[in-house]
C-alpha angles and dihedrals in degrees: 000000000000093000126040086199109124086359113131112225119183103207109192117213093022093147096092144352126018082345093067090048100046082057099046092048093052089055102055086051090061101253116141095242121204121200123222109188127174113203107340101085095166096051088051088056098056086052092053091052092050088049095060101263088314110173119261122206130195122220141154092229076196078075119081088189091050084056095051089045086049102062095041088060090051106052089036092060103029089033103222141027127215104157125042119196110202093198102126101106141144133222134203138156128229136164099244089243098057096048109123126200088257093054087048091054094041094067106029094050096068102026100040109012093040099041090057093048085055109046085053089054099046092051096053089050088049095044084061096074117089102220083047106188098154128186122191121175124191115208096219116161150223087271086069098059098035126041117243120195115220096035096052084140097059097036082066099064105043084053085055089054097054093051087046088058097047091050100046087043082075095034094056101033136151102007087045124029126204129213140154139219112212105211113208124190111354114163122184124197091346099074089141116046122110100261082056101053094043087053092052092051093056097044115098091225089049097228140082114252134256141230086247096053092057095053092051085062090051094042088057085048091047095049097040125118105258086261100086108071142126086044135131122213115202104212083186103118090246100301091126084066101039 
């Protein structure tokens, strides 16, 4: 997929963050973005405007029936799907010890459970097209490569989600490729508190990174010969090998 223009891509989570930018920069690059939001309808909205009228979806990603029901609605109104963009996450901190069932699941549900469901679901629909050529990218992150203490639960999922990768990668090859974008330090709205300085000190690009940053990883993903798959880009300026 040499060219995004005409392509439908289904970005989860592309109200807001490094959602919002992976979409608008999809669309600049001439892909037929669709939006999937939770709950922030109007930001959704706004994303949709400065994608040129794309299409926005609502969907509970806790729900495997909603993701189902996603998908069908995508490939009902854009008529096809060929990329699929697993950004939609949540992040909490807990000390280990104090991690309940609930917080587990909180977290697990949307960035393990639902990027699964929907990377099965977005591979059938692409596998529907005759001229077949799917590209599906997980936003993992740099949790998921190295521990972090106070967020064992998360980093959990997001190392799910690597090996996931790494595993549909061969289930899907060679009509669908799988890769993943590590994202490392993104701050929004909390550039300057102690932690993120501290990050950025120890971060060889000395700087935290950007929502743009992070789309031009899956753009490569989404453009690549079908001979790249099952790998895991760190976006991180160099802090996963500090």
């Amino acid at each position: 997929m040499s060219t995004l223009h005409k392509k439908v891509v289904l970005v989860t989570g592309a109200a807001k963050r490094v959602g919002r930018g992976i979409a608008i920069r999809l669309a600049r690059e001439g892909a037929t973005v669709a939006i999937h939001y939770g709950g922030s309808e109007d930001e959704a909205r706004e994303v949709s405007e400065l994608c040129g009228g794309a299409p926005i979806f609502r969907a509970n990603l806790e729900s495997v029936a909603e993701i189902e029901r996603l998908f069908a609605r995508v490939k009902a109104e854009c008529g096809r799907l060929d990329g699929l963009v697993n950004n939609a996450a949540r992040f909490t901190r807990f000390d280990p010890l104090d991690v309940t069932e609930r917080d587990w699941d909180y977290i697990h549900s949307v960035n393990l459970k639902a990027v699964f469901f929907c990377c099965q679901q977005g591979a059938k629909r692409m596998l529907e097209s005759p001229d077949v050529d799917g590209r599906i990218v997980n936003i993992s992150s740099l949790g998921g490569i190295r521990p972090w203490a106070d967020h064992a639960h998360y980093c959990a999922s997001k190392a799910g989600v690597i090996h996931m990768t790494r595993a549909l990668a061969k289930a899907f090859a060679p009509k669908i490729t799988v890769n993943s974008v590590a994202p490392g330090v993104i701050p929004f709205g909390e550039e300057d508190t102690p932690e993120v300085r501290e990050w950025i000190r120890r971060t060889p690009a000395e700087r935290v990174g950007t929502a743009d940053d992070i789309a031009e990883g899956v753009l490569y993903f989404l453009k690549a010969s079908n001979y790249v798959t099952g790998q895991i880009l760190a976006v991180d300026g160099g802090l996963s090998q500090a």
